[in-house]
C-alpha positions as CSV (number, residue, x, y, z in Angstrom):
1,X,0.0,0.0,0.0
2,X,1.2,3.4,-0.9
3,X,2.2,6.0,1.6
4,X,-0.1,9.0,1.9
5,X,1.5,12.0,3.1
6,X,-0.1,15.3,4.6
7,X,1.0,18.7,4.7
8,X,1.3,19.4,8.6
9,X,-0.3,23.3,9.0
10,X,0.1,25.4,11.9
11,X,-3.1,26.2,13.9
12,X,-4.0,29.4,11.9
13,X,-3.6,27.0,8.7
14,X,-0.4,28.1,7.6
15,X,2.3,25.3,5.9
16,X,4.9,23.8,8.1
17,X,7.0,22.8,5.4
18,X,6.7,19.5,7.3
19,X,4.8,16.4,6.4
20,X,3.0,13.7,8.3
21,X,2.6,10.0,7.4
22,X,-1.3,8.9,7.5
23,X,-2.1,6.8,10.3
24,X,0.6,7.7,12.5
25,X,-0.5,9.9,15.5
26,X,0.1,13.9,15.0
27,X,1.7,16.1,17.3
28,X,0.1,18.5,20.1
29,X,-0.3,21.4,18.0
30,X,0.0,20.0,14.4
31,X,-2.6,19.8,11.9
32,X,-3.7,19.2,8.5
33,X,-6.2,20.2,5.7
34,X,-9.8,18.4,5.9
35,X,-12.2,19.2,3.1
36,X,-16.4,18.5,3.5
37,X,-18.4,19.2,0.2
38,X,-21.7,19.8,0.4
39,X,-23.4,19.8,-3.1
40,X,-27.0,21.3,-3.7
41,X,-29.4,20.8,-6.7
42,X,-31.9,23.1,-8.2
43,X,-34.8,21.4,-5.8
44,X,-32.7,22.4,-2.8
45,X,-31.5,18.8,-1.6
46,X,-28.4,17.8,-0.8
47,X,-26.5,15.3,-2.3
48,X,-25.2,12.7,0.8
49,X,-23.4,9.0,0.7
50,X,-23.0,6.4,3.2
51,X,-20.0,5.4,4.3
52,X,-18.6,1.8,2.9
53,X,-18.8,-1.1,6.2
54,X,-15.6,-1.1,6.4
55,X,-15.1,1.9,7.1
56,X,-14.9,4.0,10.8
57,X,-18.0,4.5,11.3
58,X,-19.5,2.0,9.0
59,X,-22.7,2.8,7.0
60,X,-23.1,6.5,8.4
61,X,-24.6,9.0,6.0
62,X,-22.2,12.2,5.4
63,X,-21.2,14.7,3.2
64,X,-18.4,13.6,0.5
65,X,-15.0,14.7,1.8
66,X,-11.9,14.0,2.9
67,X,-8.0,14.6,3.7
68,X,-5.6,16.6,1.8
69,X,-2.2,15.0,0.1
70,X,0.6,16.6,0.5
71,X,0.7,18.9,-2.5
72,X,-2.8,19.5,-2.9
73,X,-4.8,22.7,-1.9
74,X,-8.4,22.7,-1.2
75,X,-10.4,23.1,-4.3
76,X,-8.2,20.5,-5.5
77,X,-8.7,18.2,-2.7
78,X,-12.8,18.9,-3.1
79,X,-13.1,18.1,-6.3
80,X,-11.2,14.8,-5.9
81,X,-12.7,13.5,-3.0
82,X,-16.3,13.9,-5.4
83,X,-14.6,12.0,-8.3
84,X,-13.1,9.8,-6.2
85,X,-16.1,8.9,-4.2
86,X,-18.8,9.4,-5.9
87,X,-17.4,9.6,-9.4
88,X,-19.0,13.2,-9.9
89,X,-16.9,15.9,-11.7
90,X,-17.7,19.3,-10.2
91,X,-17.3,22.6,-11.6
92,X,-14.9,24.5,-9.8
93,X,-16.8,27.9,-10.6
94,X,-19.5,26.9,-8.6
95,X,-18.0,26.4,-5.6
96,X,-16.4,28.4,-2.4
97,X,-15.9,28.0,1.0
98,X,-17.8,28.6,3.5
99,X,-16.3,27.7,6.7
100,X,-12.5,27.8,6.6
101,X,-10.1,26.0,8.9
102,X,-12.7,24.4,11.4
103,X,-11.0,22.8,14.1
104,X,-12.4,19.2,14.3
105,X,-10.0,16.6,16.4
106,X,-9.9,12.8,16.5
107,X,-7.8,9.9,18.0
108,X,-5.8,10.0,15.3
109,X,-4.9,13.6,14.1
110,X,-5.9,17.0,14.5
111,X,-7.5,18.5,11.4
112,X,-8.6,21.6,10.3
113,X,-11.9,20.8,7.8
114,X,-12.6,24.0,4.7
115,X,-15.9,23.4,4.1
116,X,-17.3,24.1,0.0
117,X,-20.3,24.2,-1.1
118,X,-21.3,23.8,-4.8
119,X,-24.8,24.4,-6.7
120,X,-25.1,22.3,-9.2
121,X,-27.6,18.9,-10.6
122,X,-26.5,16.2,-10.6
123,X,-28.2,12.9,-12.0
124,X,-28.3,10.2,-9.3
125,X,-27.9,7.4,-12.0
126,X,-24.6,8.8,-12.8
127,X,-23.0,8.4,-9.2
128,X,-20.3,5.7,-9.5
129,X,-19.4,4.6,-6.0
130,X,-15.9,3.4,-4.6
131,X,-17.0,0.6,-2.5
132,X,-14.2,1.2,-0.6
133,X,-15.1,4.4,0.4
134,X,-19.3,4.3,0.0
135,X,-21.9,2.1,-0.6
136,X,-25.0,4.3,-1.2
137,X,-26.0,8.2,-1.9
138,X,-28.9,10.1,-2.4
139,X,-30.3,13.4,-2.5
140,X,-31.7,14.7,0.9
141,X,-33.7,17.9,1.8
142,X,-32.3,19.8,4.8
143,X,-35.7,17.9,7.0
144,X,-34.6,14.8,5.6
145,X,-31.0,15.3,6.8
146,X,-31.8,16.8,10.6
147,X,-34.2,13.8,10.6
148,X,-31.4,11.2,10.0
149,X,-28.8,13.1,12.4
150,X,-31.9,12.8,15.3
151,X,-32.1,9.0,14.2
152,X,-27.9,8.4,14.2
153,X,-27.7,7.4,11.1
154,X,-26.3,11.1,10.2
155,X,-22.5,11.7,11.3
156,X,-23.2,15.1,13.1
157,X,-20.0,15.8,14.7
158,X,-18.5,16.4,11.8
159,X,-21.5,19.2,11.0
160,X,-22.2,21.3,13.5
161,X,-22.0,24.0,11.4
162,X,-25.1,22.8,8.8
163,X,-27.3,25.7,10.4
164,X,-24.5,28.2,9.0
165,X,-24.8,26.3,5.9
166,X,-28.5,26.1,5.1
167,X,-28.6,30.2,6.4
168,X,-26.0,30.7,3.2
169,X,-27.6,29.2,1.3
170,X,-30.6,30.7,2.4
171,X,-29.0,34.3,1.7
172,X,-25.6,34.5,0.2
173,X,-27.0,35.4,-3.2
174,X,-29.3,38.6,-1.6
175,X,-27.5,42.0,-2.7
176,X,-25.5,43.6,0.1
177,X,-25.1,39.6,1.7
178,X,-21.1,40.6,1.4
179,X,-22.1,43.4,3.7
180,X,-23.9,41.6,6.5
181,X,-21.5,41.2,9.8
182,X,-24.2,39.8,12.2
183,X,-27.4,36.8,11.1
184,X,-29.0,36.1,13.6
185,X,-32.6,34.2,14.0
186,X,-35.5,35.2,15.0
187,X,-37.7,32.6,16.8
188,X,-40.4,34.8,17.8
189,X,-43.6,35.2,15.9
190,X,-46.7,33.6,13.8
191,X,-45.9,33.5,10.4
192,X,-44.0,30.7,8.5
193,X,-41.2,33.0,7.3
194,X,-38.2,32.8,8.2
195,X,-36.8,35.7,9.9
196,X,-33.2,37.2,10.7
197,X,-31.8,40.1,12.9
198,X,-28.8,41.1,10.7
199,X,-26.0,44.2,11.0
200,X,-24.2,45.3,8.4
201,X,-20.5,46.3,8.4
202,X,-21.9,49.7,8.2
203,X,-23.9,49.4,11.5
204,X,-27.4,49.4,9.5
205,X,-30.1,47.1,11.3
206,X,-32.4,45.2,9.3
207,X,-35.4,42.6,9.1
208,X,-34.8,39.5,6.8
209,X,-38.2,37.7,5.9
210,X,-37.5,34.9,3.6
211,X,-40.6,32.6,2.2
212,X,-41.0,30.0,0.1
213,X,-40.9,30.9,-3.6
214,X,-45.2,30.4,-4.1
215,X,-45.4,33.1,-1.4
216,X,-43.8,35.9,-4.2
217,X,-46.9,37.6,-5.4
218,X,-48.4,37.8,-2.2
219,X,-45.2,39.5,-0.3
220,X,-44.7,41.5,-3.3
221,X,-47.9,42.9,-2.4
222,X,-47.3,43.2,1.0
223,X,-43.5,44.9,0.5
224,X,-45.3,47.6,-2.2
225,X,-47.8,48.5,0.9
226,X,-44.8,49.1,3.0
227,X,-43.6,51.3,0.7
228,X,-46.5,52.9,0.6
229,X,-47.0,53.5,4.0
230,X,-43.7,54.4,4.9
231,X,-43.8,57.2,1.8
232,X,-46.8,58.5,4.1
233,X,-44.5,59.4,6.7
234,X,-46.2,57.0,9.0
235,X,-43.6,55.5,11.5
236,X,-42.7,51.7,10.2
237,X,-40.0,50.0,8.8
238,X,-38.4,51.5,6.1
239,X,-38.3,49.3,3.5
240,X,-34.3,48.5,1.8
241,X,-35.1,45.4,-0.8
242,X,-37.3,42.8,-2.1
243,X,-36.5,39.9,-4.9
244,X,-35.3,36.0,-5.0
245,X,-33.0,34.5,-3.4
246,X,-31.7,31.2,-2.6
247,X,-30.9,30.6,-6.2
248,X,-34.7,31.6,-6.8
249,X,-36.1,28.9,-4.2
250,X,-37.3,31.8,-1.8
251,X,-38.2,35.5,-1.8
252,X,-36.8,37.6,0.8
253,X,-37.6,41.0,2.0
254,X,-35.4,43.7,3.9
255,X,-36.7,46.3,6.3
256,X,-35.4,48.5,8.8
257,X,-35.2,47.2,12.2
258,X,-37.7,48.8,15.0
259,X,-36.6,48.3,18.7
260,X,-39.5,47.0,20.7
261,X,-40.8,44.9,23.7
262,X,-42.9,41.9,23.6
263,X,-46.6,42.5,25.1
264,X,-46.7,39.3,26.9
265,X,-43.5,40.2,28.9
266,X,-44.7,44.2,29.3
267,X,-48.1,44.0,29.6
268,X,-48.3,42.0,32.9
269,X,-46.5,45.6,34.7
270,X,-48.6,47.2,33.1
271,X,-51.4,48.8,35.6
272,X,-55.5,47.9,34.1
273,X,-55.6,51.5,33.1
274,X,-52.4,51.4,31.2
275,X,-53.3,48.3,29.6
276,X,-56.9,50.0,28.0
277,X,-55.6,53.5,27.5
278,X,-51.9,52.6,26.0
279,X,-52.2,51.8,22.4
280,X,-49.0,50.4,21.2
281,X,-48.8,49.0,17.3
282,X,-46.9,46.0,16.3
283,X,-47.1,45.5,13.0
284,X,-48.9,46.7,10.1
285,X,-49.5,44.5,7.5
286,X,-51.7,46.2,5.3
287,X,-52.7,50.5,5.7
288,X,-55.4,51.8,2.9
289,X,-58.3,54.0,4.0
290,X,-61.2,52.3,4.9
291,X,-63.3,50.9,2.8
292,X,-62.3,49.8,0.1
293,X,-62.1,47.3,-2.6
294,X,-59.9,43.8,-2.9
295,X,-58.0,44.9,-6.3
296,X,-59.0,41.4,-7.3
297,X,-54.8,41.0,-7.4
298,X,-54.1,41.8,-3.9
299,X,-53.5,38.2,-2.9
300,X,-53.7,37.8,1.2
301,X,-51.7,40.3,3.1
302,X,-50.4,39.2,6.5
303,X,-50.5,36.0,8.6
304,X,-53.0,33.5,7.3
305,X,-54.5,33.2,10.9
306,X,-55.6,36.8,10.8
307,X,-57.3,37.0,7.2
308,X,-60.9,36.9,7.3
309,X,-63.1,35.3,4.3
310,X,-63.8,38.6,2.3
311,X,-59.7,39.5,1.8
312,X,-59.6,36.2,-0.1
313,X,-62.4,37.5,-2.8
314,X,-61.8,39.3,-6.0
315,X,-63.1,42.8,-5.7
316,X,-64.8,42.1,-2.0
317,X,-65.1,45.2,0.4
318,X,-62.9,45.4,3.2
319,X,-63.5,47.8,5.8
320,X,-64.3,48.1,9.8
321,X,-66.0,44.9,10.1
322,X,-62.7,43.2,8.4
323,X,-61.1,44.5,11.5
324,X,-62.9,43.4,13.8
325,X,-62.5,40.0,12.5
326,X,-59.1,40.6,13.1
327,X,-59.3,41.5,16.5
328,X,-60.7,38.2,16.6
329,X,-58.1,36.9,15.5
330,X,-55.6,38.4,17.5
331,X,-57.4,37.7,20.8
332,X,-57.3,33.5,20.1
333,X,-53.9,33.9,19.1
334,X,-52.8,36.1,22.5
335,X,-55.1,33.9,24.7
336,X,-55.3,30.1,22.7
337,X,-52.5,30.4,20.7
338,X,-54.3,30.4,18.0
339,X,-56.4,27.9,18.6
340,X,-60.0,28.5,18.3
341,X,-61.7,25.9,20.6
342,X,-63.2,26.6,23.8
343,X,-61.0,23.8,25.2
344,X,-58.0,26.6,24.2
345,X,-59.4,29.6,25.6
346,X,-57.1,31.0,28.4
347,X,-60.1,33.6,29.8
348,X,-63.0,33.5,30.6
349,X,-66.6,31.9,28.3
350,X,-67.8,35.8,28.0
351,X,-64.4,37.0,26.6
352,X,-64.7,33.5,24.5
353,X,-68.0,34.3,23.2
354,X,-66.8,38.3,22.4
355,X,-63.7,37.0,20.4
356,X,-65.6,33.9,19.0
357,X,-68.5,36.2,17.5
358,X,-65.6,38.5,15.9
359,X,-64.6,35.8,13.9
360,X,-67.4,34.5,12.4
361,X,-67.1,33.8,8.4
362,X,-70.5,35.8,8.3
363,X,-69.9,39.3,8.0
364,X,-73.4,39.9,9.6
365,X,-73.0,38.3,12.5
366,X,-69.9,40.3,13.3
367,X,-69.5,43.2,16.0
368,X,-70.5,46.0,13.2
369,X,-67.3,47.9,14.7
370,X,-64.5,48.1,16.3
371,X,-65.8,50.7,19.5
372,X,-68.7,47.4,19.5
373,X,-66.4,44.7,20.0
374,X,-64.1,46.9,23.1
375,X,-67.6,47.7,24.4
376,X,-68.4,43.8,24.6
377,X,-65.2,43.0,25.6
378,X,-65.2,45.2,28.7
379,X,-68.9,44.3,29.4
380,X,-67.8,40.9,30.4
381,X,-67.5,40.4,34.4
């Protein structure tokens, strides 16, 4: 068997000029060049293998990678460890690295792992195994992949960075993303976007939404009204960008960032007076004066859970009754988490009854306004 030699680096990655026999133990303070590859298609999976039986950890599921030879640098290394695995050829334009010199330590050596990432399809018939090195590969969505690491079958130790990794992917192709110093997410709120604190070298604050790519008209609509309103003079967000991103998977949208508290945490310090005179707005998903007229192309604005019947209807009138339904709305989602059942309800049957009448897909049956549905609401004993 042939002798495979490394390049020993220093800890910041820098070359020794020494080298370092594979399989013999390293030195304290010695390490060498680790590549991981993760390769994504145009359907946003990832394309894994499982590692050959006889192999340390036999028939785990991982990313292709592998060591460095003495000699070769890390794009190199990358797109051998695909041929050589997987018997893929990669196109080094459309890859780069993402994580650089990761520490990651076993019995054996010390390495320091650069970790690519590269868009591109790939037919799954074409993948020509080394039975040395895998027996299987497939392509996995990011669920799919968290799902196998919960069920062991996914070498995680390796990838504790894949939450960086799906958030580049997520936005490294948004204008400005060079610009960003600071991603941070945000776990907080209703809707099924996904949403981001992020600073940019410049100190500007800003709101990242991204959504699923089917969601584009609608938050096209909604990012125009925040335009709109914002033009008005009205304090919001101020509104920076809107378009695709993700390789045109997702739509994202970029807003100033507004300091705030939550109500659950404030409200509770809040005396009952402050609580009914205070009037503190949160978000405004849609401002047009009342009535007026669905636009037939409007789409819904907002949080699904807060839309009542008539927003989804071509050329429907919206006005105070639309409110009140959602007030409705945003009393089961304060006080049953949005949950509508009675078996929900946090307060008491009156206020269930008040909230539970607000919502009702018959506009008739409604509170007629919004001074009718506060006047219930305080009736109740």
């Amino acid at each position: 068997m042939a002798i495979e030699l490394w390049n020993v680096l220093d800890e910041n990655g820098n070359a020794t000029g020494r080298f370092h026999e594979r399989g013999k133990l390293m030195n304290n303070n010695e390490y060498h060049l680790e590549v991981s590859v993760w390769i994504e298609n145009d359907n946003g999976e990832y394309l894994i293998s499982q590692r050959s039986p006889n192999k340390t950890f036999p028939n785990m599921w991982e990313c292709t990678g592998g060591n460095a030879v003495a000699g070769d640098d890390s794009l190199t290394t990358a797109l051998k460890e695909a041929k050589e695995e997987l018997g893929i050829i990669l196109d080094p334009r459309n890859g780069r690295i993402i994580k650089q010199h990761l520490p990651c330590s076993t019995v054996e050596c010390q390495g320091l792992i650069d970790v690519w990432f590269f868009r591109q399809n790939i037919d799954i018939s074409t993948v020509i195994l080394d039975p040395d090195e895998t027996c299987d590969a497939m392509w996995a969505s990011r669920k799919k992949i968290k799902q196998m690491i919960d069920d062991g079958i996914f070498i995680s130790v390796w990838h504790s960075y894949l939450d960086e990794l799906f958030l580049y992917c997520d936005t490294h192709d948004i204008p400005g993303y060079n610009t960003f110093v600071k991603i941070e997410p945000i776990e907080k709120g209703w809707s099924e976007d996904k949403k981001y604190y992020v600073e940019t070298a410049d100190g500007q604050r800003m709101l990242l939404r991204i959504s699923d790519v089917s969601e584009f008209d609608r938050k096209k609509a909604e990012y125009g009204m925040m335009e709109r309103v914002y033009k008005l003079g009205i304090i919001t967000s101020q509104p920076f960008g809107f378009g695709l991103c993700d390789g045109g998977k997702s739509v994202y949208s970029l807003s100033g960032w507004l300091d705030g508290e939550d109500a659950e945490k404030t409200l509770p310090f809040m005396s009952e007076t402050e609580q009914n005179e205070k009037v503190i707005i949160c978000d405004i998903d849609l401002y047009q004066k009342s009535p007026f007229q669905n636009a037939g192309n409007l789409g819904i604005v907002g949080s699904a859970r807060y839309v009542s019947p008539e927003e989804c209807i071509p050329d429907a009138v919206m006005d105070e009754v639309t409110n009140v339904y959602t007030m409705g709305a945003t009393a089961f989602a304060l006080f049953a988490y949005g949950d509508r059942s009675p078996e929900a309800w946090l307060l008491n049957k009156g206020l269930y009854d008040v909230a539970k009448r607000a919502v009702n897909d018959d506009r008739s049956q409604r509170q007629p306004s919004i001074e009718q549905f506060i006047t219930e609401w305080r009736a109740v004993k």
